[in-house]
N, C-alpha and C positions, 0 to 999 in steps of 0.2 A: 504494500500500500504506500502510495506517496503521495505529498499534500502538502500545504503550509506548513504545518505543526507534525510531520513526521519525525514518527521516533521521541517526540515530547512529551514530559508529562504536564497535565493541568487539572488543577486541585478545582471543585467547582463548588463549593457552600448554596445549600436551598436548590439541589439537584432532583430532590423528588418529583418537582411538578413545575409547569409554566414555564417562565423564560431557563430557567436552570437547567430542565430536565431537556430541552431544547438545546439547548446548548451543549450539554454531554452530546448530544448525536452530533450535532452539526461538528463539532472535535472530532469526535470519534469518526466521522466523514473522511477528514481531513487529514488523517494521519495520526493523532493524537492518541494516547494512552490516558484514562482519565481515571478519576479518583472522584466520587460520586458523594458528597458530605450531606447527610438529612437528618432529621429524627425518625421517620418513618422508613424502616428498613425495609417491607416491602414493598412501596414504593420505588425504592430504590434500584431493587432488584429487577424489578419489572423496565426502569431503563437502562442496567446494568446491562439484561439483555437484549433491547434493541443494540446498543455500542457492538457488543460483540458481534451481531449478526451482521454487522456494519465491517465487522473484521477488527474491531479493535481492542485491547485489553483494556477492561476495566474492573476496578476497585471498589467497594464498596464498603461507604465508611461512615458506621454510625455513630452521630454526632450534635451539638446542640450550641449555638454560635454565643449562645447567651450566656456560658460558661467559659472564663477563660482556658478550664484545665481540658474542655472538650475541644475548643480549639485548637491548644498545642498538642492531643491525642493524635487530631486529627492531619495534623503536618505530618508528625511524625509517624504514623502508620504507612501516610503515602509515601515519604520518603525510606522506610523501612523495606515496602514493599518492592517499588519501583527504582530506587539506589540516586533520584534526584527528585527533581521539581525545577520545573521550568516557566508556567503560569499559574498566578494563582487569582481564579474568579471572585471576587468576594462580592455575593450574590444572596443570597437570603435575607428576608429583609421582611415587614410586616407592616400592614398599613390599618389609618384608623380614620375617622369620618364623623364630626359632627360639632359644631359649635362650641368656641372652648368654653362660654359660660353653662353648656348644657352636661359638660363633663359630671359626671358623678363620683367616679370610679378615678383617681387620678394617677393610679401605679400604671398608668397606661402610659404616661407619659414616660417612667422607668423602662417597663416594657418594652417599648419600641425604643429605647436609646438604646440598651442591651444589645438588641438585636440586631437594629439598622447601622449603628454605629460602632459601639464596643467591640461588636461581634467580628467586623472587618478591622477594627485594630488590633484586634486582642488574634485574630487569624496572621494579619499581617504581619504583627513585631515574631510571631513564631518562624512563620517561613520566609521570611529576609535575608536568615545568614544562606537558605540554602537558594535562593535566587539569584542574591548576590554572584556564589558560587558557577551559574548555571548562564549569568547574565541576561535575567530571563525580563519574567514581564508582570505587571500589578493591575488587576482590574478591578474597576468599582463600577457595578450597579448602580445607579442614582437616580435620579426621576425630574422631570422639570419643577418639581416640588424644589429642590437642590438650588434651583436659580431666582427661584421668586418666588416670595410669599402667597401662602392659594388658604382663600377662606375655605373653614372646617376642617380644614387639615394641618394645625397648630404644631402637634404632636410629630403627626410623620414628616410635616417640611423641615421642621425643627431640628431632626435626627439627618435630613438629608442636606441641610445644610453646612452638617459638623463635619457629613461626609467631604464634603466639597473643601472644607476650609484644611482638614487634615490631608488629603489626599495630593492637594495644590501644594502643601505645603512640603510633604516628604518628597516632591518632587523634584523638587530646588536642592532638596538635600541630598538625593540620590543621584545630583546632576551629577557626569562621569564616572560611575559606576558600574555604566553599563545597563541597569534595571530600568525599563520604564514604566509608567505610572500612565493609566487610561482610564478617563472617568467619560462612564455610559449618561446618557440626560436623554432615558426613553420618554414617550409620549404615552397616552394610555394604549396599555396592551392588552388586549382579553385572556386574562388567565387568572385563577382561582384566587390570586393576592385581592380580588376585589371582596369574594364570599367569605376571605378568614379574616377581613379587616375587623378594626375592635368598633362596635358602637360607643358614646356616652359612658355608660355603663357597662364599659366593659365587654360585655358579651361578643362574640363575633355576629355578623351582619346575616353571613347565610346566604339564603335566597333574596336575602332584601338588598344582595348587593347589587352592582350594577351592572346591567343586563347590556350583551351586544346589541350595537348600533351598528349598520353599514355605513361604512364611510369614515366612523369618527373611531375607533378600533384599529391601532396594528395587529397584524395575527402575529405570533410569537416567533413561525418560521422567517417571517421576513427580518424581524427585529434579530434573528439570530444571525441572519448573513450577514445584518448592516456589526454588527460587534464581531463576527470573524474577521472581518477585513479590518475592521478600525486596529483592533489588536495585532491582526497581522502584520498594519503597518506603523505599529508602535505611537499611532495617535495619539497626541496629549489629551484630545476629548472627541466625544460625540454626539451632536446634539442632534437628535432624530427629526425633526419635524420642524416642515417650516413655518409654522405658527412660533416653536420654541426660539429657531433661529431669529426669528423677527423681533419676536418679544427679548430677544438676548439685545439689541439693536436698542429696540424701544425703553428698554429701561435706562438706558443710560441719559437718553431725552426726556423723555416723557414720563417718568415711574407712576406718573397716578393714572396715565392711560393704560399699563401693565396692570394695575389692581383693578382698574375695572371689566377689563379682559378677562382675566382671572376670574372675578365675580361672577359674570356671564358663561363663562365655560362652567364653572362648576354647578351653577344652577339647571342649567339645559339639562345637565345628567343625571339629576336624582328623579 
C-alpha cells in the first residue's frame, strides 16, 4: 500500500464515531497505521475493522481524554505497539447548547474543558518527545466556535478557544523542530457530537439534537479529505467554509457584524 502517510503511524482520540472514526479510514486509505483512542471499545472495533479491510494495521486503544493518566496510556500503548508515532489527531471533543443564564448544571463547563481542551494537552505534552523524535505532525480538531464567539455555546467556544490560543502558541515554540502544528476550524458536520451534546442541565440533547439540513451540513467524508490534505501538507490551519473564511475577514472590520451573523446562524438551526 502506498499513500501520503505510508508506513506512518497516527494516534486519532474520539475515533469511535463521526469525524474521528472517518478519519481512521480515510489514514488507513492512505497508507497509515493507526491507533484508534475511545471509550467505547466496541465501537472501536467495528472501525478497527473497516482500516484493516482497507489493508491497514490498526490499534485499538481504550481510553478516556478526560484523564490525564488515560492519555499518556494511550501514547504509550501506540508507541509500545507500533515502535513510533508520527501524527497525533487530537480529536475528541464534546459539545453543549443552551443559554449561559439557562445553565443549571454548571460542571458542564468542567466537562467540556477536560475534554475539549485538557484532553488534547494532556495527549499532546505525552506524545511530543516521540514526534519530536519522528518529526512528525500535531493536529487539533477545532470548530469555528475556536474563532468567534456563537450564542448558546459559552461553554464549548470557551474550550475551543483555549484550543486555539494553546495550539498557536506551541507552534512558535516548536518552530525548527521539525513538528508541525495544524489547527482544523470545521463548519457544522453531521455527526452524533450534535445528539451527545450537554443540554442546561446537563443531560445530553439526544434526538433533540440537530437534525440534517441539505445544504447547511458537511458530511464527515468530505470534511475528512479536506484534513488529509491540510495535514498532508503540514498546514498551519484550516478553515473549512466560506462563511468561516469570511467571517475570519469580517471580524477584524466589523466584529459586531460577526455577532450578528453568528446570532442568525445559530437561530435558523434549532
Amino acid at each position: 500500500m502506498s499513500g501520503r502517510f505510508t508506513g506512518q503511524v497516527v494516534l486519532i482520540t474520539g475515533a469511535s464515531s463521526g469525524i474521528g472514526a472517518e478519519l481512521a479510514r480515510q489514514f488507513a486509505a492512505d497508507g497509515a497505521r493507526v491507533a484508534l483512542a475511545a471509550r467505547d471499545v466496541a465501537r472501536l472495533e467495528s472501525v478497527a475493522a473497516d482500516c484493516r479491510a482497507l489493508g491497514a494495521e490498526a490499534l485499538v486503544v481504550h481510553g478516556d481524554v478526560g484523564v490525564e493518566s488515560s492519555c499518556a496510556s494511550m501514547v504509550e500503548r501506540t508507541v509500545a505497539h507500533f515502535g513510533q508515532l508520527d501524527v497525533l489527531v487530537n480529536n475528541a471533543g464534546m459539545g453543549s447548547s443552551g443559554l449561559f443564564e439557562d445553565v443549571t448544571d454548571l460542571t458542564i463547563f468542567d466537562t467540556l474543558m477536560r475534554v475539549n481542551y485538557l484532553g488534547s494537552v494532556w495527549c499532546t505534552a505525552h506524545a511530543l518527545p516521540h514526534l519530536k523524535r519522528s518529526k512528525g505532525r500535531i493536529v487539533a480538531i477545532s470548530s469555528l466556535t475556536g474563532l468567534t464567539g456563537v450564542p448558546k455555546r459559552t461553554a464549548y467556544a470557551a474550550t475551543k478557544h483555549a484550543m486555539a490560543g494553546f495550539f498557536d502558541s506551541l507552534r512558535i515554540e516548536l518552530d525548527g523542530t521539525g513538528v508541525s502544528v495544524t489547527m482544523i476550524y470545521p463548519g457544522f458536520v453531521f455527526s452524533e457530537i450534535n445528539q451527545r451534546a450537554l443540554s442546561p442541565d446537563g443531560t445530553p440533547f439526544g434526538d433533540r439534537g440537530y437534525k440534517r439540513r441539505k445544504g447547511e451540513t458537511m458530511e464527515t467524508d468530505e470534511c475528512g479529505r479536506l484534513i488529509l490534505a491540510a495535514v498532508a501538507a503540514r498546514d498551519r490551519d484550516l478553515v473549512m467554509t466560506w462563511r468561516g473564511k469570511i467571517g475570519r475577514l469580517l471580524k477584524l472590520m466589523s466584529p459586531a457584524l460577526v455577532d450578528r451573523i453568528a446570532r442568525g446562524v445559530i437561530e435558523s438551526r434549532q
